[in-house]
C-alpha positions in Angstrom: 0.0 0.0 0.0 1.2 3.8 -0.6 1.0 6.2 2.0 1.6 10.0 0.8 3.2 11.9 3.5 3.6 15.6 2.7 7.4 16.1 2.8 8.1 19.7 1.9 5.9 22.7 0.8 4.4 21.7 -2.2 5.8 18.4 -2.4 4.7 14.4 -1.5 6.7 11.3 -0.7 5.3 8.2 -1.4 6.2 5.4 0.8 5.5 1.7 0.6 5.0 -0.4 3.5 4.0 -4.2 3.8 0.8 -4.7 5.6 1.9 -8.1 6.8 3.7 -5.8 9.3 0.0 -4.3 11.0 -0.2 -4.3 14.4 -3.6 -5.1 15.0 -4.9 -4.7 18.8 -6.4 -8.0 20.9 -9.9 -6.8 19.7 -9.5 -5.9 16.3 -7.6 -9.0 16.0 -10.6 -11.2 17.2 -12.9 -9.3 15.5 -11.2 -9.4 12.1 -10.6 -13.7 12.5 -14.4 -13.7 13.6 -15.4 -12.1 10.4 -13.1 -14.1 7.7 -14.3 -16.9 9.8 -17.8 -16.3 8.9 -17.2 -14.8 5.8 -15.4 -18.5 4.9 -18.7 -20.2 5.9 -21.1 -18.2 3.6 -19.1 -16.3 0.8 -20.9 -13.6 1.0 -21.2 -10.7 3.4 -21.5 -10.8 6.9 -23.9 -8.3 9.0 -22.4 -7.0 12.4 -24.7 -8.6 14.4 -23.5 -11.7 13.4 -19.8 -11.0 14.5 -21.2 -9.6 17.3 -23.1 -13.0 18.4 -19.7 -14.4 17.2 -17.4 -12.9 19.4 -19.5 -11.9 22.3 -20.0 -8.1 22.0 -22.1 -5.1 21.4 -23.0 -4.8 17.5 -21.8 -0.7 18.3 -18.2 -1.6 19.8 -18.4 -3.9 16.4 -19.2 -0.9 13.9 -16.1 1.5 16.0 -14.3 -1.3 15.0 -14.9 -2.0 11.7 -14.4 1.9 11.1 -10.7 1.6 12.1 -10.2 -1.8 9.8 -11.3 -0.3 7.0 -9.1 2.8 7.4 -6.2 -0.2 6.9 -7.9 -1.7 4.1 -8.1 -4.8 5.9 -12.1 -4.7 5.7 -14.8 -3.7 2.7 -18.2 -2.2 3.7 -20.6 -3.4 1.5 -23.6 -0.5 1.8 -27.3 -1.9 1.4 -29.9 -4.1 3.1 -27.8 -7.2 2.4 -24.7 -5.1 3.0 -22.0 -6.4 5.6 -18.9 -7.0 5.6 -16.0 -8.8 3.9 -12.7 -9.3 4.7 -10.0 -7.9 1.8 -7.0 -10.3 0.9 -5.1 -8.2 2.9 -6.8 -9.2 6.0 -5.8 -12.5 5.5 -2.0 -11.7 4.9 -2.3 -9.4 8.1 -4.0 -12.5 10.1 -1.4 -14.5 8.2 -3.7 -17.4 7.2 -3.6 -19.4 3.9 -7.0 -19.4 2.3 -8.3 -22.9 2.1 -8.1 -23.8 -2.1 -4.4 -23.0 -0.9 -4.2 -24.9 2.2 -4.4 -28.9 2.5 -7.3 -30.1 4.5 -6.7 -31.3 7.7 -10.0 -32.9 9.5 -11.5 -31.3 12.7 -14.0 -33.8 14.3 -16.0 -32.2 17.4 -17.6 -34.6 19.7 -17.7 -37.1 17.3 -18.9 -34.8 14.8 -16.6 -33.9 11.9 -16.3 -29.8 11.7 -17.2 -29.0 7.9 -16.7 -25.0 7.8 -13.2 -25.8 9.4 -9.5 -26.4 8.5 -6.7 -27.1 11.0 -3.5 -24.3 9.5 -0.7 -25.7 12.6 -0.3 -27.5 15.4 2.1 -26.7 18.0 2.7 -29.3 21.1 4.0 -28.4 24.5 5.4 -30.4 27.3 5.9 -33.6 25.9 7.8 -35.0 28.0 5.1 -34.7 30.5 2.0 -37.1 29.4 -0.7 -35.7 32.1 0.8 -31.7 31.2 1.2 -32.3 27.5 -1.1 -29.9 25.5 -1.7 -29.3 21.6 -2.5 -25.2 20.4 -4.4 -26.6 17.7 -4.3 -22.8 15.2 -7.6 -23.5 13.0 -9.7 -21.6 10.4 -13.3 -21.4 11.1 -15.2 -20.4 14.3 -14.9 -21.4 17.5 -18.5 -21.0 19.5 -19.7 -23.9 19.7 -16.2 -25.6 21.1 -16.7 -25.6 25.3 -14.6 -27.1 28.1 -14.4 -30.9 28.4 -15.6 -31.2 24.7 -13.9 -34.0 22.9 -11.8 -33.0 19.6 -10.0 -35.3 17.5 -7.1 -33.9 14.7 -6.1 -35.3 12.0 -5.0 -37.0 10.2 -1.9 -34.2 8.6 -1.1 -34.7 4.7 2.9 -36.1 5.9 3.1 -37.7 8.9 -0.8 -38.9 9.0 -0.6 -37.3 12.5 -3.6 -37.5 14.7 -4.4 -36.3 18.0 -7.5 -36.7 20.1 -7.8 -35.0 23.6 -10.2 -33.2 25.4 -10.7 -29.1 25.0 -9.2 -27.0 27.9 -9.6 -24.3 26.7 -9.6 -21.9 23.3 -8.0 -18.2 22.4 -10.4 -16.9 20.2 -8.0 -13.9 19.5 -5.5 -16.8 17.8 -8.5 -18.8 17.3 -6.2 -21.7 19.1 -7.9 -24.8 20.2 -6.2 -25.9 23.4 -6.4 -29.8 23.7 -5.0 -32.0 27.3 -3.7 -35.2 24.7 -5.5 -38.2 25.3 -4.1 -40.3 22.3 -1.5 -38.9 19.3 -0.3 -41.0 16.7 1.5 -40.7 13.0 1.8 -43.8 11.0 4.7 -42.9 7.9 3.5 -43.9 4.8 5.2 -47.1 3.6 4.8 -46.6 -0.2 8.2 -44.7 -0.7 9.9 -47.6 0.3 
């Protein structure tokens, strides 16, 4: 993106900057991943009510917001009464997510229900070396709400290593949007055809 900064009296400098480099606050952060979330579901626009319900806020604090994510070109207002909101490709470079016809699919099953409108992007493990501390940040792309406490995920399995973890949710980070999983079972099978 250009940003004209007036340099001298009748003069302009254009500069360049990268807008992988935005520093986005907690709540425009959450907000922004709530509405390429939904925007991933439907295609289409997304009203700010339904980021509100989303993330768990007033539908005002929502429009303030979407005011100042605009102004970084990181969101489109769509005017009308089936106006919204979409999320620019920028938002996604700034969130640094892969859209999905880029991505591999990587199966999300939620209480024993696979998770359609979802795609796991990484998986990060911690404490390994500890079975009854080890935990999985499970980063995915699609919303969050209906995972709670206790609920029973299952990951997997990855295009390489036919990883897959099951374990029960702790807890999530919706500004990440991280699934945090306590590991019940892991396991990665290497496929033999190479050999």
């Amino acid at each position: 993106m250009r940003q004209f900064k007036k340099a001298g009296f009748n003069r302009w400098e254009i500069r360049e900057f990268d807008m992988s480099s935005i520093e986005l606050t907690a709540s425009q952060k959450t907000i922004l991943t709530a509405l390429v979330n939904l925007h991933s579901e439907s295609e289409d626009t997304v009203k700010g009510e339904e980021i509100a319900d989303e993330v768990d806020r007033n539908p005002g604090t929502i429009r303030n917001q979407m005011q100042s994510l605009k102004a970084l070109q990181l969101v489109e207002g769509v005017p009308g009464p089936k106006g919204g909101y979409k999320p620019t490709a920028t938002a996604f470079n700034a969130l640094d997510i892969q859209t999905l016809d880029e991505a591999a699919k990587v199966p999300l099953v939620h209480n024993d229900e696979p998770v359609e409108n979802a795609n796991v992007d990484q998986i990060s493990l911690s404490s390994v070396h500890h079975p009854e501390r080890c935990r999985a940040e499970v980063h995915i792309q699609g919303s969050l709400s209906d995972f709670h406490s206790g609920d029973a995920v299952r990951v997997g399995p990855t295009p390489l290593s036919n990883l897959v973890i099951e374990g029960e949710l702790d807890s999530t980070d919706t500004t990440e949007n991280i699934l945090i999983l306590k590991i019940q079972a892991m396991q990665a099978s290497a496929d033999d055809s190479d050999h």
